[in-house]
C-alpha positions in Angstrom: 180.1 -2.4 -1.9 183.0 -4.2 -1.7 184.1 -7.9 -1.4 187.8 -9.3 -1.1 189.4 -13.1 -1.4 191.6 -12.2 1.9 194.9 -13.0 0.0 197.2 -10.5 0.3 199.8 -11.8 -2.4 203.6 -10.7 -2.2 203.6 -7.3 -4.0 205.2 -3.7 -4.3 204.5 -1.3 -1.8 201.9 0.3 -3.9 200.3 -2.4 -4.6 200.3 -4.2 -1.4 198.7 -0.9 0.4 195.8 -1.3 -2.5 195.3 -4.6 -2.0 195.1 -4.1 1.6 192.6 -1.3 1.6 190.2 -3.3 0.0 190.8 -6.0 1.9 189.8 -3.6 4.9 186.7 -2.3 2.5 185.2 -5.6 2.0 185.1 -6.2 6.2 183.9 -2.6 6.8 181.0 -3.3 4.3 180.4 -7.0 5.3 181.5 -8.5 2.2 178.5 -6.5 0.3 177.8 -7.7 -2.5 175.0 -9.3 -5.2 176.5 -12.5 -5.4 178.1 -14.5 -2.5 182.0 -13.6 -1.6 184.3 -15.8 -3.7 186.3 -16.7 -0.7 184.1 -17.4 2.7 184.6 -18.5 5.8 182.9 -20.3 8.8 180.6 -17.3 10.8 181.5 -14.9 7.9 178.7 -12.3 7.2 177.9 -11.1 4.0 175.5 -8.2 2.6 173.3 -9.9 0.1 172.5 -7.0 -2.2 170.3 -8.4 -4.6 167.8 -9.8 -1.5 168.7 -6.7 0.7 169.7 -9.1 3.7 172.4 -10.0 5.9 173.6 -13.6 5.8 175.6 -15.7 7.7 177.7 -18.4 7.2 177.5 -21.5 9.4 179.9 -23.4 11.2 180.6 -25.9 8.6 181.6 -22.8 6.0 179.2 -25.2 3.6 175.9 -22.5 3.7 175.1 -19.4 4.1 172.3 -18.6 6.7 169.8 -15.9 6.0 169.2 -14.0 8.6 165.9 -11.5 9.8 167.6 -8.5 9.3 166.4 -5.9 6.4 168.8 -3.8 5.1 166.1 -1.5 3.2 164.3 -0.9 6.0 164.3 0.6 9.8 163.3 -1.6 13.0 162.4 -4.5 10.4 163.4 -8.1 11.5 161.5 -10.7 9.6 161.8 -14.7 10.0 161.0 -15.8 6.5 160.8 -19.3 7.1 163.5 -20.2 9.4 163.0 -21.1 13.7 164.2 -19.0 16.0 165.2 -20.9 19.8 166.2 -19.8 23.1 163.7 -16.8 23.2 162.5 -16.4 26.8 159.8 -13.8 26.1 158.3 -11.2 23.5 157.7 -7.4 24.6 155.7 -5.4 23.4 154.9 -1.6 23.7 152.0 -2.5 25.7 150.4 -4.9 27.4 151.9 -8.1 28.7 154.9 -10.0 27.8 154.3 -13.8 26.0 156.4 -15.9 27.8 155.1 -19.3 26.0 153.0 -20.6 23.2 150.6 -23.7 24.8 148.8 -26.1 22.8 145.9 -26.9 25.1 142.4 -28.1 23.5 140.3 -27.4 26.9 142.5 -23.8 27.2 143.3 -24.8 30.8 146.1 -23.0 32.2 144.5 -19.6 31.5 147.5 -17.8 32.0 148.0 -14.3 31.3 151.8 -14.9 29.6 150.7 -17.3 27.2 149.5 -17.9 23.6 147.4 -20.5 22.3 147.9 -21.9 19.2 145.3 -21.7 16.2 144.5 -25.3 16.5 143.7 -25.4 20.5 141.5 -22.4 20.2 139.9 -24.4 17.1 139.3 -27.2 19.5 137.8 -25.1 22.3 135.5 -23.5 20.2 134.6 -26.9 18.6 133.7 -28.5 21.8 131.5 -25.4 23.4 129.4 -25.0 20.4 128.9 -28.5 20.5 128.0 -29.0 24.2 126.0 -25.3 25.2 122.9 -25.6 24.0 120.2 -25.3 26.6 119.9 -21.8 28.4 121.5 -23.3 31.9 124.9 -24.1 30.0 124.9 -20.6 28.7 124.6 -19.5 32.0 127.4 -21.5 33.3 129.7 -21.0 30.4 129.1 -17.8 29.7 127.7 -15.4 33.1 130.8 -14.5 35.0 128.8 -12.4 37.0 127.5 -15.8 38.8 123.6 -14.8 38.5 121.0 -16.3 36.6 119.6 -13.8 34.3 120.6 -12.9 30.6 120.0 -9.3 29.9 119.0 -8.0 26.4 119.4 -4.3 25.2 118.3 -4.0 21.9 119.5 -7.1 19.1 117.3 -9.4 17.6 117.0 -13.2 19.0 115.8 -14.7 15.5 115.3 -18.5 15.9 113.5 -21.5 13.5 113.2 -23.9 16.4 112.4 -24.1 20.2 113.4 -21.3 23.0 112.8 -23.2 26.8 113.4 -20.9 29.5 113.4 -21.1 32.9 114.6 -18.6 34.7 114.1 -14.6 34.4 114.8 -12.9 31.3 114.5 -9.0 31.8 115.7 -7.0 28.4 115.8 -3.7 28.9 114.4 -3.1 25.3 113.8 -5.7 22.5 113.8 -4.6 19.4 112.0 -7.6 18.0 112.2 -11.3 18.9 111.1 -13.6 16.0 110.9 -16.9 16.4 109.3 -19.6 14.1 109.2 -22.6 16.2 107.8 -22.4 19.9 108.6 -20.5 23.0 108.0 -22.4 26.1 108.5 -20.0 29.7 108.5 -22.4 32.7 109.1 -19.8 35.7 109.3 -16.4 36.3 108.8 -13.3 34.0 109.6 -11.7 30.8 109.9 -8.0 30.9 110.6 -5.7 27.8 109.9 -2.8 26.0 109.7 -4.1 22.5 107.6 -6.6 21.0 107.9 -10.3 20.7 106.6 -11.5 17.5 105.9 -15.5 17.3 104.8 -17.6 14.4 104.9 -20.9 16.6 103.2 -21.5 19.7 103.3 -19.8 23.3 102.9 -22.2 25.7 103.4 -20.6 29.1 103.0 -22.6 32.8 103.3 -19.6 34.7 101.7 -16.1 34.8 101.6 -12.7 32.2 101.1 -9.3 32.4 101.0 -7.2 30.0 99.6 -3.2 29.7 97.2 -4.0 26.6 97.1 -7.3 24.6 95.1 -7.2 20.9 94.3 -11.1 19.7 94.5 -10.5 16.2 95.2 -7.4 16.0 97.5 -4.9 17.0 97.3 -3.9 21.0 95.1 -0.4 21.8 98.2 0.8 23.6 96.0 1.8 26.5 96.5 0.0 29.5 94.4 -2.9 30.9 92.2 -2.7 27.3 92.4 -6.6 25.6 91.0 -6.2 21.3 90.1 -9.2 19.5 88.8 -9.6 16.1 87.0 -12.9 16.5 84.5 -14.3 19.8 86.1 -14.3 23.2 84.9 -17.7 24.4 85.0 -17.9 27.8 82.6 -19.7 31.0 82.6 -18.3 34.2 82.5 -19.9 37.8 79.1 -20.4 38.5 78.6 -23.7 40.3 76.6 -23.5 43.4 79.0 -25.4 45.3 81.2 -22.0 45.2 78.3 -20.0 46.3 76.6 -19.3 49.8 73.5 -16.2 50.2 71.9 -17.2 47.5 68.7 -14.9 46.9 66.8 -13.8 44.4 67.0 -10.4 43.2 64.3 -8.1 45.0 61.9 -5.9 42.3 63.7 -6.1 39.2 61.9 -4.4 37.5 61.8 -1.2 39.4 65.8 -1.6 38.9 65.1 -2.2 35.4 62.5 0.8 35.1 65.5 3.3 36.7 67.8 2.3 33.9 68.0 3.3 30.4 69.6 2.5 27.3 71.0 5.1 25.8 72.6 5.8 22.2 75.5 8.1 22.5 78.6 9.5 21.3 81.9 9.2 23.2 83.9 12.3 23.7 86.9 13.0 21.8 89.7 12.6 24.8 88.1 8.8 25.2 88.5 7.9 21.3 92.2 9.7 21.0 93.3 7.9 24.1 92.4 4.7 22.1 94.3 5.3 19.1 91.4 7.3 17.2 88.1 5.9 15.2 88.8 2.6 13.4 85.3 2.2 12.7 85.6 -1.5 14.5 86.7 -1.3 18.0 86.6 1.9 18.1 83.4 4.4 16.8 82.3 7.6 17.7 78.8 6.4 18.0 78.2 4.0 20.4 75.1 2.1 22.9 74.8 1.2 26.1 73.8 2.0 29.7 75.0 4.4 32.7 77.3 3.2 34.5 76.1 5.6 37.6 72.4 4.0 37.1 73.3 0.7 37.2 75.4 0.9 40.5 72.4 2.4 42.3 70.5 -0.4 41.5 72.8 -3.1 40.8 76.1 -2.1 42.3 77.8 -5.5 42.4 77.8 -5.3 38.4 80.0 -1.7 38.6 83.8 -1.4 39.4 85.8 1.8 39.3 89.1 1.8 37.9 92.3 3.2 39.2 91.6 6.4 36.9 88.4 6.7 38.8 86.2 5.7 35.7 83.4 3.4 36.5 83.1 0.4 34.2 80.0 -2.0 33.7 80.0 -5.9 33.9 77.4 -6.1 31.0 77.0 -10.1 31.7 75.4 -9.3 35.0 72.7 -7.1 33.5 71.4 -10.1 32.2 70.5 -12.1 35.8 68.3 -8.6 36.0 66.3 -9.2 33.1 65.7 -13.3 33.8 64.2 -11.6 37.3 62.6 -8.8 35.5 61.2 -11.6 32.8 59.8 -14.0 35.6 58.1 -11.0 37.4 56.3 -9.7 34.4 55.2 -13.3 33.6 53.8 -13.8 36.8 51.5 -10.7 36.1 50.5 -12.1 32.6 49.4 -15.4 34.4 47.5 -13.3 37.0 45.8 -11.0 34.0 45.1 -14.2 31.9 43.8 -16.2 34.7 41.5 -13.3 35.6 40.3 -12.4 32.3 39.1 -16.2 32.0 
C-alpha cells in the first residue's frame, strides 16, 4: 500500500530518487490506502482498504465515488446503492439478453428482452384474480391450447362454495374432490377414476353414468349394481294412454303352479364378486324364484345381461298373482254359489 502528495520538493539526488519512487508506488497501487489520499485530484482512483473497494473521484475533485468493484473478491461487481446509465443490455450465461426493464400493469408488450418490474406484475396479478372467476374466464385466460376442457391428474379441488360447469371436464384420475357447497353440471360429462365426495347438493340438468352407485353407502364395485340403505321410491309408467294390446294374462295360475319359491344359498364366486357377506346387502342365504321358470311362463319379466346372467323384474310377478287371485275367486264364487 502506498499513497503519495505528488510533490516532489527540491532535494539531493538521494532523496529526490526516494521521493520519486514512492511517488511511482502510490500510482502503481492506486493510491491504496485505509484512509483517503491526502492530496487528490479530479478522476483520481484510490484503493479504499478498510471497505476493500475502488473509488473514484469526480469531476469537481469535491467526492469520492464508490465504485462496484470488490477488491476481496473474483468476478464480483456490486452496485451498493448507487444507478448505473447507459447500459444497453445484460448477458447472461444462458438464456436471453434483458434489453429493458417495462413498467406495464396489463404486461402488454410480452416481449422476450424485457423485465417487468415488481409493481406491474403486482398489478397483473391483482386484476386476474379479481376478474377470473367463472370456469369460461379460466378457459380464456388460462388454455393456450385453444379447447374447452380442463384436464385433472391427480390434485385435490377442495371448495366451501359453488362449482358451475358447463363444458367437459375429463380427469384422468381424481384423487378426491370435496366440496361443501354445490356442484351444478349443465352439459356434457364428468369422467374420472377417483371419487367425488360432496357435502352440498348435486344438481345435474344433463345425464350420468356410472359403473355402481351405493345411496348411503359405499358403491358394490360391481358394475350396473345400485345399494341403498333406505326405500327406493319410485312410480313407473303405467298410464293407458302409453299402452296399446292390452289383454289379460291367459291361465295364471298354471304359470303360477310351474313356478316355485325357493330358499337358497348363493355360490361363493357371486358373493366375492360383491365385495363378500355384509350380512345386509349381501347374505349367503337368500329367497326367491328361478329366473329360467319365470321366462317360460312369463318371459316379458326376464332380461339377460351382457354376462349372459338372466335377471328377474320381481314387480311384474305381481300382475301374475292379481290374475292368479281373480281366477281362484271366480272358483270360490262358483263353489259357494253351488254349495248354497
Amino acid at each position: 500500500m502506498a499513497q503519495h502528495d505528488y510533490n516532489i520538493a527540491n532535494q539531493s539526488g538521494a532523496d529526490f530518487r526516494s521521493d520519486l519512487n514512492n511517488a511511482l508506488s502510490a500510482i502503481a497501487s492506486t493510491n491504496s490506502g485505509d484512509t483517503s489520499p491526502t492530496t487528490t485530484f479530479a478522476n483520481q482512483l484510490w484503493i479504499d482498504t478498510a471497505n476493500n473497494v475502488l473509488k473514484i473521484r469526480n469531476e469537481g475533485n469535491s467526492a469520492w465515488i464508490t465504485t462496484g468493484i470488490s477488491i476481496t473478491a473474483d468476478n464480483t461487481f456490486n452496485i451498493d446503492g448507487g444507478t448505473v446509465n447507459g447500459i444497453t443490455a445484460l448477458s447472461f450465461s444462458s438464456g436471453s439478453s434483458v434489453t429493458t426493464i417495462l413498467d406495464e400493469d396489463n404486461l402488454g408488450s410480452n416481449s422476450a428482452t424485457a423485465l417487468a418490474t415488481q409493481q406491474s406484475i403486482k398489478a397483473y396479478v391483482d386484476s386476474q384474480v379479481g376478474s377470473v372467476d367463472t370456469l369460461a374466464e379460466i378457459l380464456t385466460n388460462g388454455n393456450t391450447t385453444g379447447g374447452t376442457d380442463i384436464s385433472l391428474s391427480s390434485s385435490d379441488i377442495t371448495g366451501t362454495g359453488n362449482i358451475t360447469i358447463t363444458g367437459i371436464v375429463t380427469p384422468t384420475s381424481i384423487g378426491a374432490t370435496n366440496l361443501s357447497g354445490n356442484l351444478t353440471l349443465n352439459s356434457n360429462d364428468i369422467t374420472g377414476t377417483g371419487n367425488i365426495n360432496i357435502t352440498g347438493d348435486l344438481d345435474v340438468s344433463n345425464d350420468i353414468q356410472c359403473d355402481s352407485l351405493g345411496i348411503g353407502t359405499a358403491p358394490s364395485g360391481t358394475s350396473g349394481e345400485i345399494r341403498a340403505t333406505n326405500d327406493v321410491t319410485a312410480f313407473y309408467s303405467s298410464d293407458v294412454a302409453l299402452k296399446e294390446n292390452i289383454t289379460n294374462i291367459p291361465d295364471p295360475i298354471e304359470a303360477i303352479k310351474k313356478l316355485n319359491g325357493v330358499l337358497f344359498d348363493w355360490k361363493k364366486s357371486y358373493i366375492d364378486e360383491r365385495g363378500g357377506e355384509d350380512g345386509y346387502f349381501v347374505r349367503k342365504k337368500d329367497v326367491g324364484v328361478i329366473a329360467q321358470e319365470v321366462e317360460k311362463v312369463l318371459p316379458e319379466a326376464v332380461a339377460q345381461r351382457s354376462d349372459g346372467i338372466k335377471a328377474v323384474k320381481y314387480d311384474r310377478l305381481t300382475c301374475l298373482l292379481i290374475e292368479a287371485v281373480k281366477q281362484l275367486n271366480e272358483k270360490v264364487e262358483i263353489l259357494t254359489r253351488e254349495k248354497n
